[in-house]
C-alpha positions as CSV (number, residue, x, y, z in Angstrom):
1,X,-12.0,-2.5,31.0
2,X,-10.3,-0.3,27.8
3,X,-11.0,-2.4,24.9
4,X,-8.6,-1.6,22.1
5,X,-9.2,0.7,19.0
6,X,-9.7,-1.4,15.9
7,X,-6.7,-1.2,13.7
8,X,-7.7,0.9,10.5
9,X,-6.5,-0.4,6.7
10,X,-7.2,1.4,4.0
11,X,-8.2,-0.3,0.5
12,X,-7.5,1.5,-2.6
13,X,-8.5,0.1,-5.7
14,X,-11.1,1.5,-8.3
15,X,-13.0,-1.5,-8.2
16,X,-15.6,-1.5,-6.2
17,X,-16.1,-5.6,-6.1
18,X,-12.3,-5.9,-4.8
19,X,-12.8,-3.1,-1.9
20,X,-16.3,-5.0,-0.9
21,X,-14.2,-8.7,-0.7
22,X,-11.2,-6.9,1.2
23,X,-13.3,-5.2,3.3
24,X,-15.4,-8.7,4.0
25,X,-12.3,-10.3,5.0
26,X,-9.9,-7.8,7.1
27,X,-13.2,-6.8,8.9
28,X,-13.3,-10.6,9.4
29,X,-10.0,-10.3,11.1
30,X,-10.7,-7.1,13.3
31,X,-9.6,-4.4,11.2
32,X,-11.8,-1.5,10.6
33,X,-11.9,-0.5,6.6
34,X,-12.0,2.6,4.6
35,X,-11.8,2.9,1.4
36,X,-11.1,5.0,-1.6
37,X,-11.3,4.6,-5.6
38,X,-7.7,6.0,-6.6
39,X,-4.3,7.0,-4.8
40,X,-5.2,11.3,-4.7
41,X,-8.4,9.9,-2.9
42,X,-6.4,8.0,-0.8
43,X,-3.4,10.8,-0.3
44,X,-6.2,12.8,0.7
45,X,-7.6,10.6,3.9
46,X,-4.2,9.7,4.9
47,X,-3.4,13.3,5.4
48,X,-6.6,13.8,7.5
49,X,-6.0,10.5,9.2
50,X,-3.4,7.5,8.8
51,X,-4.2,4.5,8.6
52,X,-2.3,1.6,10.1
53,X,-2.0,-0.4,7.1
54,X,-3.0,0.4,3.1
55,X,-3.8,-2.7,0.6
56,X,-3.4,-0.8,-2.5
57,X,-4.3,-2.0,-6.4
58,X,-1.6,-0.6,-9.2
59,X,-3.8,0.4,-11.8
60,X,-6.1,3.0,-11.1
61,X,-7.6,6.3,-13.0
62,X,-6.4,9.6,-11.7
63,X,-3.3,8.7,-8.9
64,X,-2.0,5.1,-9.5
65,X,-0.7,2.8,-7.0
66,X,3.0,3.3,-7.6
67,X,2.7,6.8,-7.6
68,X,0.5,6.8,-4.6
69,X,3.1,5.0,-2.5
70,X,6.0,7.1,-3.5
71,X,3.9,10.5,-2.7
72,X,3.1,8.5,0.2
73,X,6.4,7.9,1.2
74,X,8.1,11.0,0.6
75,X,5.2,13.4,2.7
76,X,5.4,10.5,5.6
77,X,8.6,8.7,4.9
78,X,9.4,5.4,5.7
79,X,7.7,4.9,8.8
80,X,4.2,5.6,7.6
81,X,1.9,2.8,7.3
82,X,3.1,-0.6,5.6
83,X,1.7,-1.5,2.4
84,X,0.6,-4.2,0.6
85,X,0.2,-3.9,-3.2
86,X,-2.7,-5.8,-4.8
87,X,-2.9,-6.5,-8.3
88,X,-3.0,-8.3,-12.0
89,X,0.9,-7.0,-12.3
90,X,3.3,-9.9,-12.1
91,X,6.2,-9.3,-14.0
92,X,9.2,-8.6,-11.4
93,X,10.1,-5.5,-12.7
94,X,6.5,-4.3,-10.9
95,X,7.1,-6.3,-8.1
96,X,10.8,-4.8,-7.5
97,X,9.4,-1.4,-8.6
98,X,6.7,-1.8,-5.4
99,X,9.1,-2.9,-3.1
100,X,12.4,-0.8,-3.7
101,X,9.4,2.1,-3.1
102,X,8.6,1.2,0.3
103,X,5.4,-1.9,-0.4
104,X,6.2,-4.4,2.5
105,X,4.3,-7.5,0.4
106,X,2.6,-8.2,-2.6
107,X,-0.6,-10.0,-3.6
108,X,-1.8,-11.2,-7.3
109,X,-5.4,-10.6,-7.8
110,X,-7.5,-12.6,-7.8
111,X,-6.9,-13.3,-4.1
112,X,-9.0,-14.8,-1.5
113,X,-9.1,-14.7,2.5
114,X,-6.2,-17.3,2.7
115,X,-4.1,-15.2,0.3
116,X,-4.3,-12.0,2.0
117,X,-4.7,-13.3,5.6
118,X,-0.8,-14.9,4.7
119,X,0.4,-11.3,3.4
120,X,-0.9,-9.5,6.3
121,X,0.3,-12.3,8.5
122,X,3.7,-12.0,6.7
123,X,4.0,-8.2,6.7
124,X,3.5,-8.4,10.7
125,X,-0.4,-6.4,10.1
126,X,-2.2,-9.8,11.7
């Protein structure tokens, strides 16, 4: 019997508390996790290998979120992997800005396991 590949999300925030909580819950729901602590880290393994999903924080050192998406987008285009942003950013002009760049939802930290299981379930990822 073939038993099918975990699907692989990967979580980019510079915090390393967030990445342990994401990681405890998606690997909850069957996902496999990797992770990396800014968006040229996270460039970097998608080029390597894609992931099926990203859950990605806005404010980072080095390669933000934002800018990480639209690099993201424009080497893969719009069918690369759906995204959910993750982060303390609420005022809409972030949220637009996320979504008019290709982010498929959008989560308001803090979160917990109800919160992000309902984005992932929303985006279609669960």
């Amino acid at each position: 019997m073939m038993v099918a590949a975990a699907r692989v999300c990967l979580v980019v925030d510079d915090s390393r508390v967030v990445r342990k909580v994401a990681r405890r819950i998606l690997e909850g729901r069957g996902f496999r996790v990797e992770e990396a602590e800014d968006g040229n880290v996270a460039l970097a393994h998608c080029r390597k290998a894609m992931p099926d999903c990203v859950l990605l924080d806005w404010n980072m050192p080095v390669m933000n979120g934002i800018d990480f998406l639209k690099a993201l987008r424009v080497e893969f285009g719009a069918a690369g992997p759906p995204v959910v942003f993750c982060t303390t950013e609420s005022e809409m002009s972030f949220v637009a800005s996320a979504i008019e760049h290709g982010a498929q939802e959008y989560i308001m930290k803090p979160f917990d396991e109800d919160i992000l299981v309902g984005k992932f379930e929303q985006a279609g990822l669960l």
